[in-house]
C-alpha positions in Angstrom: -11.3 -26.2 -11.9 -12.6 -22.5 -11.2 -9.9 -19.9 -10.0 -9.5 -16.7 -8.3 -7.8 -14.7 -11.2 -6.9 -11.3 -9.1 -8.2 -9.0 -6.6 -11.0 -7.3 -7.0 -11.5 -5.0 -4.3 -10.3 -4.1 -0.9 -13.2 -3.4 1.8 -11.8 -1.5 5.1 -14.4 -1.6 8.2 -14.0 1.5 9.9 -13.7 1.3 13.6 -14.7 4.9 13.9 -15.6 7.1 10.9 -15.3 5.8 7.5 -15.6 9.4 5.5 -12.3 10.5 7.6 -10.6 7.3 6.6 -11.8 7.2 3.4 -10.5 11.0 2.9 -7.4 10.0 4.6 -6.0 7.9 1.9 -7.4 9.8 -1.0 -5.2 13.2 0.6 -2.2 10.9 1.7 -1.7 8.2 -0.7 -4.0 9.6 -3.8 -6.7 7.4 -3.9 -9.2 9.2 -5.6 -12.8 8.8 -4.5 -15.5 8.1 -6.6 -19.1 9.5 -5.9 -20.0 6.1 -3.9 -17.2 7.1 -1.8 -14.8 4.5 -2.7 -11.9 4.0 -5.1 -10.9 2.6 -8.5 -7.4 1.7 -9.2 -7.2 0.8 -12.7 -4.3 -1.3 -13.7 -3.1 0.9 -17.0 -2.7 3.9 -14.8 0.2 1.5 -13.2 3.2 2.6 -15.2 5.7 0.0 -13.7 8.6 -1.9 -15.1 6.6 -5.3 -13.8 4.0 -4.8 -16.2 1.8 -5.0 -12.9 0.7 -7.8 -10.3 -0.9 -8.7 -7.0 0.9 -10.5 -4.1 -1.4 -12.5 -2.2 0.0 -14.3 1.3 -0.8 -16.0 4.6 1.7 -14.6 7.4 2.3 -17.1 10.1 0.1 -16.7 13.2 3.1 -15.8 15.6 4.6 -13.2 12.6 5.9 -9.6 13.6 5.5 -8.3 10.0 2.0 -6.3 10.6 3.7 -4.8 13.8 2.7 -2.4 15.5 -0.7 -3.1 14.3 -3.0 -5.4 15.6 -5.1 -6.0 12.7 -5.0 -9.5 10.9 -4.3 -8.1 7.5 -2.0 -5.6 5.9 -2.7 -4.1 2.2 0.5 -3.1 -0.1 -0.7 -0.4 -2.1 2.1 -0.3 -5.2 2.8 3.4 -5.4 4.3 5.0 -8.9 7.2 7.4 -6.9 8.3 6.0 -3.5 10.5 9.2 -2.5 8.0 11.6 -3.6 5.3 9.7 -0.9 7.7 9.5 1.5 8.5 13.0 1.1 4.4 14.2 0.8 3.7 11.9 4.5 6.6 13.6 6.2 5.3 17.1 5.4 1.9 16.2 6.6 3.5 14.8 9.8 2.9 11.3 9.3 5.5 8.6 10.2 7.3 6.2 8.3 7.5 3.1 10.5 10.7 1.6 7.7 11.6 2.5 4.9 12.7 3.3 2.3 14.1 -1.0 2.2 15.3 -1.6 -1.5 14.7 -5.4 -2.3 14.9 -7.3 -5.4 11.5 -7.2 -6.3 11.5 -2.9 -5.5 11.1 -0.3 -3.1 9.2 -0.4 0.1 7.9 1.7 3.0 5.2 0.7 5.9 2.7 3.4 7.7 0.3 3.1 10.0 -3.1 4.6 9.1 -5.3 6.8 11.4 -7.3 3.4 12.9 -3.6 1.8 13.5 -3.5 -0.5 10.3 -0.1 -0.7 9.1 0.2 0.2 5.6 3.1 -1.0 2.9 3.7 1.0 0.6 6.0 -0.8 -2.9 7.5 0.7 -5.8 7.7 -2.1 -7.8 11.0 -2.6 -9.8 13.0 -5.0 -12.0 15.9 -6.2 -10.0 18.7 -5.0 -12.8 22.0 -3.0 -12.1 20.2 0.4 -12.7 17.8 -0.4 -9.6 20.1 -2.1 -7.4 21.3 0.1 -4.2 
């Protein structure tokens, strides 16, 4: 049988204007935009201990995990320095909804973008006694 083998992009509609949103993320998280006005993240530019995945997952209907967003979906974006982001989206003024949450599977933080999508944010890590917190 034919399989999904990974993602292979992440489309946003914009509910206002997608060249502010677009620049958004490229000054606030680093995605760097290409000339079509999108971006590539290429897997061996991921430098972490996982060796790199995707997570994919149905939340249940009545879940509280995407709060305070309405939207139907949240994206994890795995990030290579989870202080250092924090640390750059305080100085610009934007708020950390949680974080930084140490789990067994890495780091996480959630913000909400300027459309009100809640954003994670996950420094992926190897749950050994180094990591652990």
């Amino acid at each position: 049988m034919a399989r999904v083998t990974g993602i292979g992009g992440v489309f946003l509609k914009s509910r206002d204007d997608a060249k502010t949103l677009s620049t958004w993320y490229e000054k606030h998280l680093g995605i760097r935009l290409q000339d079509f006005g999108g971006g590539i993240l290429q897997w061996e530019e991921d430098t972490a201990e996982d060796k790199g995945m995707t997570v994919w997952h149905v939340a249940e209907r009545d879940s509280e995990w995407f709060s305070p967003s309405e939207s139907t979906f949240m994206i994890n974006y795995r990030v290579d320095d989870l202080e250092a982001m924090i640390e750059q989206l305080n100085a610009a003024g934007i708020e950390v909804l949680r974080g930084p949450e140490y789990h067994e599977n890495g780091v996480f933080a959630w913000i909400m973008d300027p459309e009100g999508n809640k954003v994670e944010l996950w420094e992926p890590k190897i749950w050994d006694d180094k990591n652990k917190r």
